[in-house]
N, C-alpha and C positions, 0 to 999 in steps of 0.2 A: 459518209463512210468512204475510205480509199480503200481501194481492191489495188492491189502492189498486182505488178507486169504479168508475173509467174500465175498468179490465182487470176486472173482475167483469161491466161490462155487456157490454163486449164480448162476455167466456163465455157469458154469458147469451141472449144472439143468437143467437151463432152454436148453441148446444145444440137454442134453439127452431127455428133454421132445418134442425138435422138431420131431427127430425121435422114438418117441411113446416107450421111453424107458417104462418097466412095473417095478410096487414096488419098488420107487425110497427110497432110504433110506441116510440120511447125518449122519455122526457120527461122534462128536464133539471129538476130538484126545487131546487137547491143555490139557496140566498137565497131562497125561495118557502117552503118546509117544513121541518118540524122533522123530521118522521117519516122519511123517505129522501132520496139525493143524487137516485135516478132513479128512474123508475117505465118498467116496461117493461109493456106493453099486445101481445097476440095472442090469435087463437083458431084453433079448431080446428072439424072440421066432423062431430067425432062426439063424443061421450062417451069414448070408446076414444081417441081422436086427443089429448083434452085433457088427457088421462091418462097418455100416451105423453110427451109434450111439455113435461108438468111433470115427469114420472121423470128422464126426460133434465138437464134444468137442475138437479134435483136431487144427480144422479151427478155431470156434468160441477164444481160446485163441490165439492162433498167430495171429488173427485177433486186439488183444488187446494187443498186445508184450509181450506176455508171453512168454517165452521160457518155450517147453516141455525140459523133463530131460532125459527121457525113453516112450516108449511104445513098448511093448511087447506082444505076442497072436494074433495078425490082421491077419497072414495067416489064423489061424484054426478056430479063429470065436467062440472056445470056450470059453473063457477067457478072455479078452484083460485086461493089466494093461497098466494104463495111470501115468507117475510120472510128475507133474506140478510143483513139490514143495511144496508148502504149502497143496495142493490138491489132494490126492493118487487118483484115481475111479477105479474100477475095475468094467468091464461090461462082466456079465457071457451068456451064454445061459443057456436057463432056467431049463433043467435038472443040469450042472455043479453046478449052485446057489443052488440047493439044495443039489446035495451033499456033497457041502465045507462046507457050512452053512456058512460063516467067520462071516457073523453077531456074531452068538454064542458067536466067538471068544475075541472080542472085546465087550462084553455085559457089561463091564464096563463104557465105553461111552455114552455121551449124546445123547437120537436122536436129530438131528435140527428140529424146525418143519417151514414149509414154510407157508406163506398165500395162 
């Protein structure tokens, strides 16, 4: 089964919004990056919390036959990158998210906005 870009980010949301991800932000990648269509940006306010919130987006697409590509950062809880394919996320704790800033980085990009 293929989940097309748009229905992967969706899942992806809404997985981070079960577990109470904070400042969820989608950044529309497509004509700007080679590497993914979206990048999805949240954190969490514990170690435990970012840990939770990446298991979840993790289940929620295998749960749709996604194959994940990579995920990275689960032991420390600081950082987790999630590589979906079309769908990068990276889910910080919430001092890390401020120090990266990666939004910044990509300020080029579209926000999504969700209903």
């Amino acid at each position: 089964m293929t989940v097309k870009p748009e229905e992967l980010l969706h899942l992806v949301v809404a997985a981070a919004e079960e577990k109470k991800a904070h400042d969820i932000v989608a950044l529309n990648l497509q004509n700007i990056s080679l590497v993914a269509d979206f990048f999805v940006i949240c954190h969490g306010n514990s170690d435990t919390q970012v840990q939770a919130i990446a298991t979840e987006i993790r289940k929620q697409a295998e749960s749709h036959g996604v194959r994940m590509r990579g995920i990275e950062g689960m032991d420390s809880g600081r950082w987790v990158l999630i590589d979906i394919g079309d769908v990068v996320v990276h889910v910080f704790h919430r001092e890390e998210r401020e120090y990266y800033n990666i939004e910044r980085l990509w300020s080029d990009a579209k926000v999504v906005e969700f209903a």
